[in-house]
VMD Tcl script that draws the C-alpha trace (Angstrom):
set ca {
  {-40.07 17.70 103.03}
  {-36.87 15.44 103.33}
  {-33.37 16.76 103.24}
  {-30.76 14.83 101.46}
  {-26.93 14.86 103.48}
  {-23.91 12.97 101.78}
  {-21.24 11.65 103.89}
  {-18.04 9.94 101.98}
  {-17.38 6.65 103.63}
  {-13.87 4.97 103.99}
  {-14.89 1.12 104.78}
  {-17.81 0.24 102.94}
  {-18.09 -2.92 104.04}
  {-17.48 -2.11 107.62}
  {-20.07 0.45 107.29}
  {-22.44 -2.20 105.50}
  {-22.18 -4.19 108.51}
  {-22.71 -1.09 110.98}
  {-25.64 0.05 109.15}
  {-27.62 -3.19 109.45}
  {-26.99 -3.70 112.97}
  {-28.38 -0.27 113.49}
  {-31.17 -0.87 111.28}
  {-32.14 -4.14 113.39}
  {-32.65 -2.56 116.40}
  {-35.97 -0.26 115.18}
  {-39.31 -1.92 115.07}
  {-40.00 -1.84 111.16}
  {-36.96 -1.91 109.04}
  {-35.77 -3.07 105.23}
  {-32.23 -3.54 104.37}
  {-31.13 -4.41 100.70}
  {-27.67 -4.61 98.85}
  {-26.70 -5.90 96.02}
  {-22.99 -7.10 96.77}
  {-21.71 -5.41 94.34}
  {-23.40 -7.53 91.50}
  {-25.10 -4.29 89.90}
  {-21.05 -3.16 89.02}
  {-20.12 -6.18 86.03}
  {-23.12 -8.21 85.30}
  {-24.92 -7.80 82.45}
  {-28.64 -6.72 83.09}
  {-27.81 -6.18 86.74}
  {-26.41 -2.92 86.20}
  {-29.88 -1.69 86.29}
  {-29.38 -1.37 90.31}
  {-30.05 2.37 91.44}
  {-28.03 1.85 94.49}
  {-24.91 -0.54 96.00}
  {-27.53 -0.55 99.09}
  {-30.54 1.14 100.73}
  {-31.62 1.27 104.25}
  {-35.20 2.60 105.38}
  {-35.85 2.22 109.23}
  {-38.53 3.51 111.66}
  {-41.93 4.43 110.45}
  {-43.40 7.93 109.92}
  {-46.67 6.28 108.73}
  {-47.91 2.88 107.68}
  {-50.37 0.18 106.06}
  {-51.13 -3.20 106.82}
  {-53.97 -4.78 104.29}
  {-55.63 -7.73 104.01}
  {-58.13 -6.32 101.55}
  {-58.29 -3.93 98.65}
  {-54.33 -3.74 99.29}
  {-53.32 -3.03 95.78}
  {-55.97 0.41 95.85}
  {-55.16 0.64 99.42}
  {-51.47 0.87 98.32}
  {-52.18 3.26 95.52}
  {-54.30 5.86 97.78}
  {-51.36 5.45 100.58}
  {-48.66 6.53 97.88}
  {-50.81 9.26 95.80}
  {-51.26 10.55 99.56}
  {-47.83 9.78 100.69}
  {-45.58 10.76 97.37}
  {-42.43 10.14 99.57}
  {-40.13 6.89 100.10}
  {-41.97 4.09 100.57}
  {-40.99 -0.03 101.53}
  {-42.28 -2.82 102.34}
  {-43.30 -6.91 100.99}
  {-46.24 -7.95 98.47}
  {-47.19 -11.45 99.85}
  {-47.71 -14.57 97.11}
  {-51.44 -14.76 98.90}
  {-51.96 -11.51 97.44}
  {-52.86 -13.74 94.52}
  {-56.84 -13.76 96.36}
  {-57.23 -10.60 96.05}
  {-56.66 -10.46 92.22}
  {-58.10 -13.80 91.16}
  {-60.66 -16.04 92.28}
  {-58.18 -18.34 95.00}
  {-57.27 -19.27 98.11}
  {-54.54 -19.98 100.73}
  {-55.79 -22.57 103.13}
  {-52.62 -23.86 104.52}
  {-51.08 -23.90 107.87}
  {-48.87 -20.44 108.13}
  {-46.05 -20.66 111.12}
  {-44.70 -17.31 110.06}
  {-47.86 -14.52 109.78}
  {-46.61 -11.72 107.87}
  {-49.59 -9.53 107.04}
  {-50.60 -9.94 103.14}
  {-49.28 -6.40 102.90}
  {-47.52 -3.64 104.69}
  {-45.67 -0.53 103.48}
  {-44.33 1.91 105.46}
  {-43.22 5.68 104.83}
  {-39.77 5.80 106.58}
  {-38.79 7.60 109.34}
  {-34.99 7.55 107.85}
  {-33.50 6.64 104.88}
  {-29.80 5.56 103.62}
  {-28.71 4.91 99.93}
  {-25.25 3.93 99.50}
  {-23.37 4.20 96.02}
  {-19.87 3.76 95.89}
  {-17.96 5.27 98.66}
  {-21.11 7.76 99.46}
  {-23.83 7.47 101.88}
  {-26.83 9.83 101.52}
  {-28.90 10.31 104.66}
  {-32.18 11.66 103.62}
  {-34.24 13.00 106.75}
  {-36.98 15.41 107.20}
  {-35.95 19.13 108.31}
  {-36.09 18.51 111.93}
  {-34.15 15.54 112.22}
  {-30.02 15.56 112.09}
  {-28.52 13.62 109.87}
  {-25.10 13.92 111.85}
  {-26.54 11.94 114.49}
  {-27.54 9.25 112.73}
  {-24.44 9.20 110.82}
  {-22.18 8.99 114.39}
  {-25.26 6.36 115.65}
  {-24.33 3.90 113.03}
  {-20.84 4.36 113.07}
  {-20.61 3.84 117.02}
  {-22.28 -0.03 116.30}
  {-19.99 -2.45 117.41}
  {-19.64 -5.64 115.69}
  {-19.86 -9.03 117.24}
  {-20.00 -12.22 115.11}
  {-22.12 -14.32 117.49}
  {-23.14 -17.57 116.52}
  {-26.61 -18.52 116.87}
  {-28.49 -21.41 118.47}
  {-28.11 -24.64 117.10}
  {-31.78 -25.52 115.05}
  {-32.38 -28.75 113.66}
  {-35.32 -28.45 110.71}
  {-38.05 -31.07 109.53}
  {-38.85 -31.35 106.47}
  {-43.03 -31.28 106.21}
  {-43.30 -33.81 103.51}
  {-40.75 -36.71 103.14}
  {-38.40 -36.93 100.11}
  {-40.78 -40.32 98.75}
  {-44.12 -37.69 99.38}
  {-42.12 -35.16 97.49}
  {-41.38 -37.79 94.52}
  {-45.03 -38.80 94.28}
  {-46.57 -35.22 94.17}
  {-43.81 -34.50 91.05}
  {-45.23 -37.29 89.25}
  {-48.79 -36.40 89.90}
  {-48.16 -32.73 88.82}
  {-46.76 -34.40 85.73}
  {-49.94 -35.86 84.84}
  {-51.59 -32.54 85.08}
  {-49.09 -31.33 82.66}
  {-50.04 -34.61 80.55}
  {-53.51 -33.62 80.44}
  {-53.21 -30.08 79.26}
  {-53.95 -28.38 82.50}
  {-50.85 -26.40 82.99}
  {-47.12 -26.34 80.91}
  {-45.12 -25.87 84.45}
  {-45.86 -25.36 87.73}
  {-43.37 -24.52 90.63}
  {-43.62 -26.54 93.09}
  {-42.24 -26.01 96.70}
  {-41.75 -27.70 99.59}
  {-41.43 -26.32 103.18}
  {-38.43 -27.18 105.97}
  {-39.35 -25.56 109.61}
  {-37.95 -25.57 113.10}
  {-40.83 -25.03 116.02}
  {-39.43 -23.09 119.33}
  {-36.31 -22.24 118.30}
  {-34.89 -19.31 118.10}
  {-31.86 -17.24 115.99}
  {-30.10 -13.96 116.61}
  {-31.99 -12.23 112.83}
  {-29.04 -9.56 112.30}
  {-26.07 -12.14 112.73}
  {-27.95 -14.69 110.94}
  {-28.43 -12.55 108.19}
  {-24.67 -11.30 108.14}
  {-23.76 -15.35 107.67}
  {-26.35 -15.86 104.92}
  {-25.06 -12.94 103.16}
  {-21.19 -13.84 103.27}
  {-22.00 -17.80 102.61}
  {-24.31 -16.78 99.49}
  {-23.94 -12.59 98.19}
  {-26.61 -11.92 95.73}
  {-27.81 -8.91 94.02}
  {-31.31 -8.31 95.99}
  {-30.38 -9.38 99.33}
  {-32.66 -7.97 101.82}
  {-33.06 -7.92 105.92}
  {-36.45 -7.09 106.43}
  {-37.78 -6.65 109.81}
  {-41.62 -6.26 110.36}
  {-42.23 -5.81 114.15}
  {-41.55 -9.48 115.37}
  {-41.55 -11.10 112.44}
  {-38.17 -11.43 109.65}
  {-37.33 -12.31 106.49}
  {-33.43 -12.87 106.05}
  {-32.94 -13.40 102.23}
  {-30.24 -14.16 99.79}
  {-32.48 -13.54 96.60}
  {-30.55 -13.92 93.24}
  {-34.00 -12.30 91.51}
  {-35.54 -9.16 90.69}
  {-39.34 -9.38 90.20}
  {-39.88 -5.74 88.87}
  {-38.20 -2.35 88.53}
  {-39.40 0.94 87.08}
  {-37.27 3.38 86.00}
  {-38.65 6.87 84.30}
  {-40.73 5.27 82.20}
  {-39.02 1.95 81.59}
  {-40.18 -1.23 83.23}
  {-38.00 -4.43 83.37}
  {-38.43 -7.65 84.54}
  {-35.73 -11.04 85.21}
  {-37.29 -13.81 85.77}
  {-34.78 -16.88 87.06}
  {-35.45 -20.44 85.51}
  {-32.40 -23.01 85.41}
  {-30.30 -23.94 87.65}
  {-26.79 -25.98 87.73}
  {-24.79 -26.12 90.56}
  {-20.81 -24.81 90.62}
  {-18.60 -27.13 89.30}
  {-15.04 -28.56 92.02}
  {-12.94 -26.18 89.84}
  {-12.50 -23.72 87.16}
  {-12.72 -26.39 84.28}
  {-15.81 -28.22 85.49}
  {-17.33 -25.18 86.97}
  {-17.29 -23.84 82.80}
  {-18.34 -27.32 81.54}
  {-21.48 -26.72 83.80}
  {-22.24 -23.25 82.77}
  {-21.91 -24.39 79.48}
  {-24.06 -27.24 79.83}
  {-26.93 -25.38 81.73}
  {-26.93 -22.78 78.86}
  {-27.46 -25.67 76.23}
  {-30.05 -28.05 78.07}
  {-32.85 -27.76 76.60}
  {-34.73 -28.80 79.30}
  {-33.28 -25.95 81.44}
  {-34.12 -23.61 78.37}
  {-37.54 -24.66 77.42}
  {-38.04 -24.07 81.66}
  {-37.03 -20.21 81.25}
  {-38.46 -19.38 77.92}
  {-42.08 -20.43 79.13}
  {-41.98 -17.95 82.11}
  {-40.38 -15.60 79.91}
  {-42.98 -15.41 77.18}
  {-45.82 -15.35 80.68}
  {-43.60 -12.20 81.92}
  {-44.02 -10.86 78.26}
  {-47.65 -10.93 78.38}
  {-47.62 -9.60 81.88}
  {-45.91 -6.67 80.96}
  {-48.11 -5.83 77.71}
  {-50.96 -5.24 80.33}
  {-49.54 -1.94 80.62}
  {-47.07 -1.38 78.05}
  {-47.11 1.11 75.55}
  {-47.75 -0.70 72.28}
  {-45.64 -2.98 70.68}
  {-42.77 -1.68 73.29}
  {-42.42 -5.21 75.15}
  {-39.02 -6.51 73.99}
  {-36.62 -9.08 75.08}
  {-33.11 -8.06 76.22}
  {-31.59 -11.30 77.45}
  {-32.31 -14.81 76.79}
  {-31.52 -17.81 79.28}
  {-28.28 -15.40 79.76}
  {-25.99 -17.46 81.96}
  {-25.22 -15.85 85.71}
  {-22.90 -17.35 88.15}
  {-23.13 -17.41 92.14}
  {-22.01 -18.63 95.25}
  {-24.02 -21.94 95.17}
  {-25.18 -21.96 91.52}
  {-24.97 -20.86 87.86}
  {-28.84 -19.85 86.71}
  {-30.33 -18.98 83.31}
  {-31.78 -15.61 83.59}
  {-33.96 -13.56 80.78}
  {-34.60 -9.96 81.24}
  {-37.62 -8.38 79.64}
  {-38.83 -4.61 79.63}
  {-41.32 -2.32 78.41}
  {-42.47 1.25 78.25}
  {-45.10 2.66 79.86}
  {-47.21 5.63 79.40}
  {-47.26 8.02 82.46}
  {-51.28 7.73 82.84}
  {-50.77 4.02 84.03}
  {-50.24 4.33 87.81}
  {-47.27 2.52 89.54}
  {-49.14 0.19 91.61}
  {-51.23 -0.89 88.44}
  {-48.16 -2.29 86.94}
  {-47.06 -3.53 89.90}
  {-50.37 -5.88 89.91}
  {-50.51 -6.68 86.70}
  {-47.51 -8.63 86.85}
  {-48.14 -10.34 90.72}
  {-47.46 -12.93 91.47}
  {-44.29 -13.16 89.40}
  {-44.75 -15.83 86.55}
  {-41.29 -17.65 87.56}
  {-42.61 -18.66 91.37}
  {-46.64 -19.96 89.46}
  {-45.66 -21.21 86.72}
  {-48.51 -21.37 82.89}
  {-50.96 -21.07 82.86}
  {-50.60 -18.25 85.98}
  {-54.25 -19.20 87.54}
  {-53.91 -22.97 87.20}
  {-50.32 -22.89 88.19}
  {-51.75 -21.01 91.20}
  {-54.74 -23.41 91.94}
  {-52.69 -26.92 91.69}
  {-49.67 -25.57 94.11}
  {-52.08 -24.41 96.74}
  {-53.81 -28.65 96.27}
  {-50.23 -29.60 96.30}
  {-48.28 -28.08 98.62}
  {-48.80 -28.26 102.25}
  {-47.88 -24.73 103.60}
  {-48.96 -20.89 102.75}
  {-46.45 -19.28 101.26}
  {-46.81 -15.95 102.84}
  {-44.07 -13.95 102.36}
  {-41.95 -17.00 100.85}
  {-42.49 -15.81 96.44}
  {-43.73 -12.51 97.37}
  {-41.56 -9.82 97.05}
  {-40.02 -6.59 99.09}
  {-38.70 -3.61 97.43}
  {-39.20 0.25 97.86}
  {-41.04 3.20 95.85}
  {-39.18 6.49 95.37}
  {-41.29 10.05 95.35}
  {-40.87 10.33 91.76}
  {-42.87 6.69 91.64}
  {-39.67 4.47 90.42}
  {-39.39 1.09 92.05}
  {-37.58 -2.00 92.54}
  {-38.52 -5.26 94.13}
  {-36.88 -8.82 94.38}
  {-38.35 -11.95 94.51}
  {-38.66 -13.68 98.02}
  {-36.56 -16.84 97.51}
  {-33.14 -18.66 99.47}
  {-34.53 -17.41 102.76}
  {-34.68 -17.94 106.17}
  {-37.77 -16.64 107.70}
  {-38.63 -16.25 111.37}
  {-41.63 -15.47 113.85}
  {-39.47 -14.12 117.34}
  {-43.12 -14.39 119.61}
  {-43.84 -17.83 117.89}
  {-40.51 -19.30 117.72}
  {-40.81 -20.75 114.65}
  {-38.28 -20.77 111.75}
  {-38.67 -21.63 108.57}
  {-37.29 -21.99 104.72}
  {-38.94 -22.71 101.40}
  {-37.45 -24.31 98.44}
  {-38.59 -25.18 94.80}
  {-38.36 -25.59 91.16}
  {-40.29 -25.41 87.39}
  {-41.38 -28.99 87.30}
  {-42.36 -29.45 83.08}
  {-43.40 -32.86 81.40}
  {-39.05 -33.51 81.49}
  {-38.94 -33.32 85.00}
  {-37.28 -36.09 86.92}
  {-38.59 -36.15 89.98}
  {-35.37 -37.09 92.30}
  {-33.11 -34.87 90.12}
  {-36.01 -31.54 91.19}
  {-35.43 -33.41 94.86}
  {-31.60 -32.97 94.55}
  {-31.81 -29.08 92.76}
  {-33.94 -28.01 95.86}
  {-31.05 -29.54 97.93}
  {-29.11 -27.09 95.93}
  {-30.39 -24.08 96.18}
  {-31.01 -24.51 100.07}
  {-27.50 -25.48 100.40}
  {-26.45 -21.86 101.50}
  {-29.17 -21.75 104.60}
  {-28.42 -25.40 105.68}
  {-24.91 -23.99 105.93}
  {-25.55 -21.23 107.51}
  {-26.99 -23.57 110.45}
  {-24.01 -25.91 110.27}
  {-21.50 -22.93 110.71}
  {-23.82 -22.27 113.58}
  {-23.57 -25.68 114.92}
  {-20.07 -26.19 114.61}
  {-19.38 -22.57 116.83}
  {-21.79 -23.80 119.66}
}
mol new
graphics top color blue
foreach p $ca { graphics top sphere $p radius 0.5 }
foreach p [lrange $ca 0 end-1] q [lrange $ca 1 end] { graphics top cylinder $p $q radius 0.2 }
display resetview
């Protein structure tokens, strides 16, 4: 049984920072906040928490088959707190495909772990749930006795594993599928890597997160291997008996001041190109969710609803359902994997032409980490605007991407993947320039 401690905090973000340096030094740990997005922003406020820590492992799994029943025996046996990442090659496991690309990063296809501690923060209030023989005072004056040291990292110069003219010519080629009838869209990525380099993961993080705050922001340590993410995108969330879904399609970036940045907001919301791009995945997540839905509960609560970031404005829909309590957690959970906004429609095709297409596994990179409560709520983002890195391997790397339809110009997709890495590549020029 876990005991729940509250402790009123006086500098959240000083305690933010303290917390994830603490949380980097164990083994296994996940670290996500939402940056205060969940407080004025339309379907955001369906956060739970400001942030949530889980670190150290009182059990775990690592699959590589039967994950999604492995995953629903380890909870039914578990019913406690449990976090970890669903992998985009989890995708083999529930259709007939494969992943047959190189992978410098390894994380397992799937791993969950039931916490040793964990920290929800919400508002000015951090609750330190432990079991009975562990103190939560000590773990309270253990993260508050972190010092903080902005360090700047190594400098790491990236290559890009297919050249902007290779990138061009696969757009166009996927465009003939779409031509033919084979697919509607397809998101297509393309992979930027450093080999024997190396970063400092909790300072790294710290500079991704204050370049580019989003609302599912996650440090995620798994033994050797992280994922340091600045994800703008929930995949799924289950609340009682509520299910939602926000799938991100469109993307404009901010505008040299007020005035432009509104003439660009307003022209992303009216493109039609941009639209026709979100409504597609949209209507996929609809029938995703109606898998397990109660009937005729799927319903739409935003449409290509305009949100505004750091780097970008983005069209985001959110859709939800209700679910009976018979349907188990996990089912729902793999009923809508991978998430319809990182494939593309039709889901299986999408999934067959990028693995022929692109040149890397995805891995981790459009899978998704999140957390499941006792009472069998849970939230997880989607993978994306991350830097991810193998410490034995010394190998970094970061994916980028977009919905390529039959308007797609190819160097204009070129120039929006530019955009959305443009937080990363400036988290290693920031680097550069302290070196």
């Amino acid at each position: 049984m876990r005991i729940k401690i509250d402790f009123k905090i006086e500098y959240i973000a000083e305690f933010k920072l303290k917390l994830l340096k603490w949380a980097g030094f164990f083994e296994v740990s996940v670290y996500l906040d939402n940056n205060n997005y969940g407080n004025n922003s339309l379907g955001l406020h369906y956060n739970s928490f400001d942030c949530i820590v889980a670190c150290g492992k009182q059990s775990e799994l690592q699959s590589e088959s039967d994950s999604f029943e492995n995953l629903k025996n380890f909870y039914n046996e578990k019913k406690d707190w449990l976090f970890g990442h669903l992998s985009f090659d989890l995708k083999n496991q529930i259709e007939n495909l494969q992943s047959n690309n190189f992978d410098g990063i390894q994380f397992p296809e799937l791993y969950f772990f039931q916490p040793k501690y964990v920290i929800t923060l919400s508002k000015n209030i951090a609750t330190i749930h432990v079991f009975n023989n562990d103190d939560a005072d000590k773990i309270f004056n253990e993260i508050n006795f972190q010092i903080i040291v902005n360090q700047a990292n190594n400098k790491v110069n990236f290559k890009a594993r297919i050249s902007k003219h290779e990138y061009i010519d696969k757009i166009n080629t996927i465009k003939h599928h779409i031509q033919r009838g084979d697919i509607y869209e397809l998101n297509f990525c393309q992979d930027f890597y450093s080999e024997n380099s190396e970063l400092n993961p909790v300072e790294t993080f710290n500079c991704l997160n204050k370049i580019s705050p989003t609302p599912f922001s996650c440090f995620y340590r798994n033994y050797d291997k992280y994922l340091l993410c600045a994800s703008p995108e929930r995949f799924l969330k289950k609340i009682g008996n509520k299910v939602i879904s926000q799938p991100i399609k469109g993307t404009i970036k901010r505008g040299k001041n007020d005035e432009e940045d509104k003439l660009f907001a307003e022209y992303l919301k009216n493109n039609s190109k941009e639209r026709s791009e979100n409504i597609m995945i949209t209507d996929l997540v609809r029938n995703d969710l109606s898998k397990t839905a109660n009937r005729k509960s799927v319903r739409v609560e935003e449409l290509c609803e305009v949100y505004t970031f750091n780097q970008v404005h983005q069209l985001i829909s959110t859709i939800s359902s209700e679910v009976s309590e018979s349907v188990h957690l996990v089912d729902i959970i793999k009923s809508c994997f991978p998430m319809g906004s990182m494939t593309g429609a039709p889901k299986i095709r999408a999934m067959e032409l990028i693995e022929e297409f692109e040149e890397f596994k995805r891995g981790l990179f459009s899978g998704s980490v999140g957390y499941i409560t006792p009472d069998g709520d849970f939230d997880f983002n989607v993978v994306i605007r991350s830097i991810l890195y193998n410490n034995t391997q010394k190998y970094i790397s970061y994916m980028v991407g977009g919905a390529i339809t039959i308007n797609s110009d190819a160097e204009n997709e070129y120039e929006e993947c530019m955009i959305k890495a443009k937080a990363i590549i400036e988290v290693f020029s920031v680097n550069k320039k302290a070196d």
